[in-house]
C-alpha positions as CSV (number, residue, x, y, z in Angstrom):
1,X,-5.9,28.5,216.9
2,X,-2.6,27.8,219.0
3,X,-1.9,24.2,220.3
4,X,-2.4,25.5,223.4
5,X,-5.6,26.5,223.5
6,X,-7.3,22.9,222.5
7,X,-9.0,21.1,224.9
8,X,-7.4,17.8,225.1
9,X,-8.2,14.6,227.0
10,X,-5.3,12.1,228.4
11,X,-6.9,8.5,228.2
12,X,-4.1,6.5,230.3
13,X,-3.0,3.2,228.9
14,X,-5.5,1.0,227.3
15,X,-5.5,-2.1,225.8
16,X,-7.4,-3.2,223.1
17,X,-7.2,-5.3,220.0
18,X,-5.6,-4.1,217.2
19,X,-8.8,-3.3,215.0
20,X,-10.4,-1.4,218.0
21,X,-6.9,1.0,218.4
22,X,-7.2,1.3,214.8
23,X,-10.9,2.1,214.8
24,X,-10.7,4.7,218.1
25,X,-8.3,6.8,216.3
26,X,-11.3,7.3,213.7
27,X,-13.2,8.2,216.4
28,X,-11.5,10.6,217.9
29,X,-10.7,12.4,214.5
30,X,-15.2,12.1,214.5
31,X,-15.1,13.8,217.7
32,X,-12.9,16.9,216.8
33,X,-15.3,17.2,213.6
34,X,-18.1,17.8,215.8
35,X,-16.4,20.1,218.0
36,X,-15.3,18.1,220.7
37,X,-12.0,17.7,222.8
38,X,-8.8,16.2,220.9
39,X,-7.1,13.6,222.5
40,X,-3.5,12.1,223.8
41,X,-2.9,8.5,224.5
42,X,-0.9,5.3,225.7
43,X,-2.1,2.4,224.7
44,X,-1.5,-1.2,224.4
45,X,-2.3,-4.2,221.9
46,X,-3.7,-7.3,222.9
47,X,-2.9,-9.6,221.4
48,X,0.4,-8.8,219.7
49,X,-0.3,-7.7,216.4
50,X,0.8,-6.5,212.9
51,X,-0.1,-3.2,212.2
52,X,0.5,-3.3,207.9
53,X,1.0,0.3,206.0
54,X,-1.5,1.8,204.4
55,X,0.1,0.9,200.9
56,X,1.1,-2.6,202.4
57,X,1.5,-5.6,199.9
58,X,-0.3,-8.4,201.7
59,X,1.8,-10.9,200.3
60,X,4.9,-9.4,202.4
61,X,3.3,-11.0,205.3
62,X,3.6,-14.8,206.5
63,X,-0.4,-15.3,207.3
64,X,0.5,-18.6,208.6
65,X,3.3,-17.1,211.2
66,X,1.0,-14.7,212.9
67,X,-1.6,-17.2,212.5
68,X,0.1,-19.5,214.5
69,X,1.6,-17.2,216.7
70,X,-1.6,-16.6,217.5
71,X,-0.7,-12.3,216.1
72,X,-3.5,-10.4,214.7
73,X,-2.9,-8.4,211.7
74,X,-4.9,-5.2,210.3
75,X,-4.2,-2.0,208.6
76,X,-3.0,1.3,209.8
77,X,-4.1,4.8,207.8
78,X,-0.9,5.6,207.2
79,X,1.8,4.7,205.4
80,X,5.0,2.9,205.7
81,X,6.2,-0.5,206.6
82,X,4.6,-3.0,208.9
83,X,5.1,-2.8,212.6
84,X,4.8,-5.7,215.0
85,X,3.5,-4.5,217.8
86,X,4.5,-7.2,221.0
87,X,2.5,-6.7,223.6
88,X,4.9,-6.2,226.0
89,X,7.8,-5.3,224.1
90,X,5.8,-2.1,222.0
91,X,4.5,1.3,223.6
92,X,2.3,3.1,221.6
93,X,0.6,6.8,221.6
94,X,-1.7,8.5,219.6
95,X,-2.2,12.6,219.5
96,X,-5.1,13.9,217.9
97,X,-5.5,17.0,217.1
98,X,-7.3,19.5,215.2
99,X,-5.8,20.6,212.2
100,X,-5.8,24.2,213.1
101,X,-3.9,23.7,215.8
102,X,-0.6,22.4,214.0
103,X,0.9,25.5,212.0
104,X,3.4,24.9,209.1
105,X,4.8,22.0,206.6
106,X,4.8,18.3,207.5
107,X,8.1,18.4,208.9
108,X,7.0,21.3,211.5
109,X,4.1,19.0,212.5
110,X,6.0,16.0,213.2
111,X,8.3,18.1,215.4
112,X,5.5,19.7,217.3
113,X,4.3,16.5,218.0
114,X,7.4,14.5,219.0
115,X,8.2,16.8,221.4
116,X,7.1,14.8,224.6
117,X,8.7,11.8,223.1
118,X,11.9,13.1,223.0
119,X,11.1,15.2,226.4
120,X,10.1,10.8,227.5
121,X,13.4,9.6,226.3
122,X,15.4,12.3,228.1
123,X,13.4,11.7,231.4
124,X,14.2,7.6,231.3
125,X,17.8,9.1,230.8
126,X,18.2,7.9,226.6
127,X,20.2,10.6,224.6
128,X,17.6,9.9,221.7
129,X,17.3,12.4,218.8
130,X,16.0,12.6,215.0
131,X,18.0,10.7,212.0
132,X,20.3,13.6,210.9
133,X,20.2,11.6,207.5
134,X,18.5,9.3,205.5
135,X,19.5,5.5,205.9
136,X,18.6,3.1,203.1
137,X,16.4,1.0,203.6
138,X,17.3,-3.3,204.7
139,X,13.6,-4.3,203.6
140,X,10.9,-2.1,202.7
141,X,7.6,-4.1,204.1
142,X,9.0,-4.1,207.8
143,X,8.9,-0.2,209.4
144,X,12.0,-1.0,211.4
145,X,13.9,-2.0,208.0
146,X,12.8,0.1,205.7
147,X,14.4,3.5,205.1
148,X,15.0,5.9,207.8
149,X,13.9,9.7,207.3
150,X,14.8,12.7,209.9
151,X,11.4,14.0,209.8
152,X,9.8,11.4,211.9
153,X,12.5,8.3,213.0
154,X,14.2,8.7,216.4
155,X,17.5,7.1,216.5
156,X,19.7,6.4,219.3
157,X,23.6,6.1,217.9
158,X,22.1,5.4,214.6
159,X,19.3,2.7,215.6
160,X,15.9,3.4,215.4
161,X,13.7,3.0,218.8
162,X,10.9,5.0,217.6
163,X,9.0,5.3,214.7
164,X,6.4,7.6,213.8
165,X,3.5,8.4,211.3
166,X,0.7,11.0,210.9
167,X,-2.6,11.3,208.4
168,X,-5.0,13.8,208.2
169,X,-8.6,12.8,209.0
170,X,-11.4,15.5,207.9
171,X,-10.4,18.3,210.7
172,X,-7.7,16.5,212.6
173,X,-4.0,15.5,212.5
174,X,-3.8,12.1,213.6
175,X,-0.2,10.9,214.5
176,X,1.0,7.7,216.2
177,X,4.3,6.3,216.8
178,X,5.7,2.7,218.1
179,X,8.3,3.0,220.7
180,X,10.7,-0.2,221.5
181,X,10.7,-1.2,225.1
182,X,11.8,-4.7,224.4
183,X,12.7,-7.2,221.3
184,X,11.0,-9.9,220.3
185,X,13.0,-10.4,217.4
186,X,11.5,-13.7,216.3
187,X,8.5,-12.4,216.0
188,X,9.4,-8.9,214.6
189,X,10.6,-10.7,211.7
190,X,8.6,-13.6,211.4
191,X,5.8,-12.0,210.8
192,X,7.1,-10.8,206.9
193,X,7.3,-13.3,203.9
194,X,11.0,-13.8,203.8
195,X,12.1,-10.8,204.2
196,X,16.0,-12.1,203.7
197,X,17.5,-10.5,207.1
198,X,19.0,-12.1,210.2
199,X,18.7,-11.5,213.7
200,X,22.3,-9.7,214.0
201,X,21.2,-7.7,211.2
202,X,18.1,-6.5,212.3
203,X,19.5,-6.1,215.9
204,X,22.0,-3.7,214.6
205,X,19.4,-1.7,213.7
206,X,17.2,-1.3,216.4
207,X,17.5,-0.1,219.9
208,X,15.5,-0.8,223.1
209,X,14.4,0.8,226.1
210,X,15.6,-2.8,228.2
211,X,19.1,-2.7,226.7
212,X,20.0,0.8,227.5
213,X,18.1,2.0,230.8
214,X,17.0,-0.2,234.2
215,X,13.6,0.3,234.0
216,X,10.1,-1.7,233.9
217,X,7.7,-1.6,231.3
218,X,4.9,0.0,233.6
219,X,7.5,2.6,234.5
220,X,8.2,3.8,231.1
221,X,4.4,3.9,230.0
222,X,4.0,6.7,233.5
223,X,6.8,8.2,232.1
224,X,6.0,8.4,229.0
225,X,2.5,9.4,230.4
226,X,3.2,12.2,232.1
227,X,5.2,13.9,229.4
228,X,2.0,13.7,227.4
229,X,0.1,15.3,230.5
230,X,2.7,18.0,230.5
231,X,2.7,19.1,226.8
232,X,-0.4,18.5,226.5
233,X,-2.1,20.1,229.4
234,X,-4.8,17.5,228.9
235,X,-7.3,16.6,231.5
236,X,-7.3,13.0,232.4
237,X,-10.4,11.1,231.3
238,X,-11.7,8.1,229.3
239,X,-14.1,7.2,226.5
240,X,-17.7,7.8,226.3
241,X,-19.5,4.3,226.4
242,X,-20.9,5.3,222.6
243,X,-17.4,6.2,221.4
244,X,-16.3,2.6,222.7
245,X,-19.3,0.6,221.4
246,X,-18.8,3.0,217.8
247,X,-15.2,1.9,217.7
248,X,-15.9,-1.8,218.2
249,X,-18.7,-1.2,215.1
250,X,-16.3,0.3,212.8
251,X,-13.4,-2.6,214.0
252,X,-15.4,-5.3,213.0
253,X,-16.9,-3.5,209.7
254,X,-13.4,-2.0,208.2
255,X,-10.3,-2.8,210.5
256,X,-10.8,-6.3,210.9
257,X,-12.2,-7.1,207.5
258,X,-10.9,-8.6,204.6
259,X,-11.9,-5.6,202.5
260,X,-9.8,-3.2,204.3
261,X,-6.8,-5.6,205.6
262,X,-6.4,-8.2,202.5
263,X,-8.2,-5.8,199.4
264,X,-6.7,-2.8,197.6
265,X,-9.7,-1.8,195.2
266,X,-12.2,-1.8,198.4
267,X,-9.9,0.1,201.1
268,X,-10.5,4.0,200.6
269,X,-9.0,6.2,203.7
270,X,-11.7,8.5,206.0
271,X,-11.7,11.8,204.8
């Protein structure tokens, strides 16, 4: 099977809370199991949210910070530091894809699959590429801090804007990446337990769409959008009514619960 030959869907952007992003990502990993179409996607988190590694200590994270910030926090399936995902400062996307599809080692499927982002940052006029080398890592709970790999970090002039990560779900890949439009650097950091960095610090590490491009948040997401379309070849659609009710199910039973979010011995990833 050739990547072009799946049948893909393009759900536009969404927003959702961060349990029910978690938990749709499952579901469409469910749907390629059964032989259905994969999917690509924009989507949105409302509200902001902490989306903690797999691996994720919980005590790297301030509860009361996000709790008064009013950010929800669960538990992606992969790995890696925690992202804050603002809600108007963070684009995400999800591909999902069968397996099949996605010929060769993990590095060749990362680079199949960042190919509209990068084709998204050349189209918004951002000379962004991979990390040509590993950077140590400032503080390993926080994905933006923690050590930067060429496989899956895009960089522009050495910061990060982009980060990525994939797992494999029963017959799919499932990979998802965070891409800074804006900074909310208070909240980027204030959502880890002292985690011993300052704002010029972590600045120098990141980069933003706002900071380097004249362009709105809604005009980014069409752009980024319709490079999905194009590599993709997907046909626009949305949910089934069942895959949305499922994915609020499976939010409140895994993504939002203590088991999955707070416990180590309980969380197991789907296979």
């Amino acid at each position: 099977m050739e990547l072009s030959e799946v049948d893909l869907v393009l759900v536009q952007e969404e927003t959702h809370r961060g349990p029910v992003q978690m938990a749709l990502e499952e579901i469409a990993a469910d749907r390629i199991a059964a032989g259905g179409a994969g999917l690509v996607r924009v989507f949105r988190w409302e509200p902001s949210t902490l989306s903690m590694g797999y691996g994720q200590d919980p005590e790297t994270v301030d509860w009361d910070y996000c709790a008064n910030a009013g950010i929800e926090v669960t538990r992606r399936q992969t790995g890696g530091g925690g992202i804050y995902h603002d809600n108007c400062g963070d684009i995400s996307y999800s591909i999902i894809v069968p397996k099949a599809a996605v010929s060769g080692d993990l590095l060749t499927a990362y680079h199949t699959l960042c190919e509209p982002i990068l084709e998204f940052f050349d189209v918004i006029g951002i000379d962004a590429a991979y990390a040509e080398r590993e950077h140590p890592s400032v503080y390993e709970p926080a994905c933006f801090l923690r050590d930067i790999h060429p496989a899956h970090d895009i960089l522009v002039d050495g910061r990060k804007i982009c980060g990525n990560a994939q797992y494999r779900q029963r017959d799919a890949i499932i990979q998802h990446g965070s891409i800074l439009f804006d900074l909310a650097t208070t909240d980027h950091l204030g959502v880890f337990n002292n985690p011993g960095v300052d704002r010029d610090r972590f600045e120098s590490r990141t980069a933003t769409i706002t900071e380097l491009v004249d362009i709105s948040r809604a005009e980014a997401v069409e752009a980024l959008t319709n490079c999905l379309a194009e590599w993709s070849n997907a046909t626009q659609g949305t949910w089934a009514e069942t895959e949305i009710t499922a994915a609020h199910d499976l939010a409140t039973a895994k993504y939002a619960s203590d088991g999955w979010v707070l416990g180590e011995a309980t969380r197991t990833r789907s296979d």
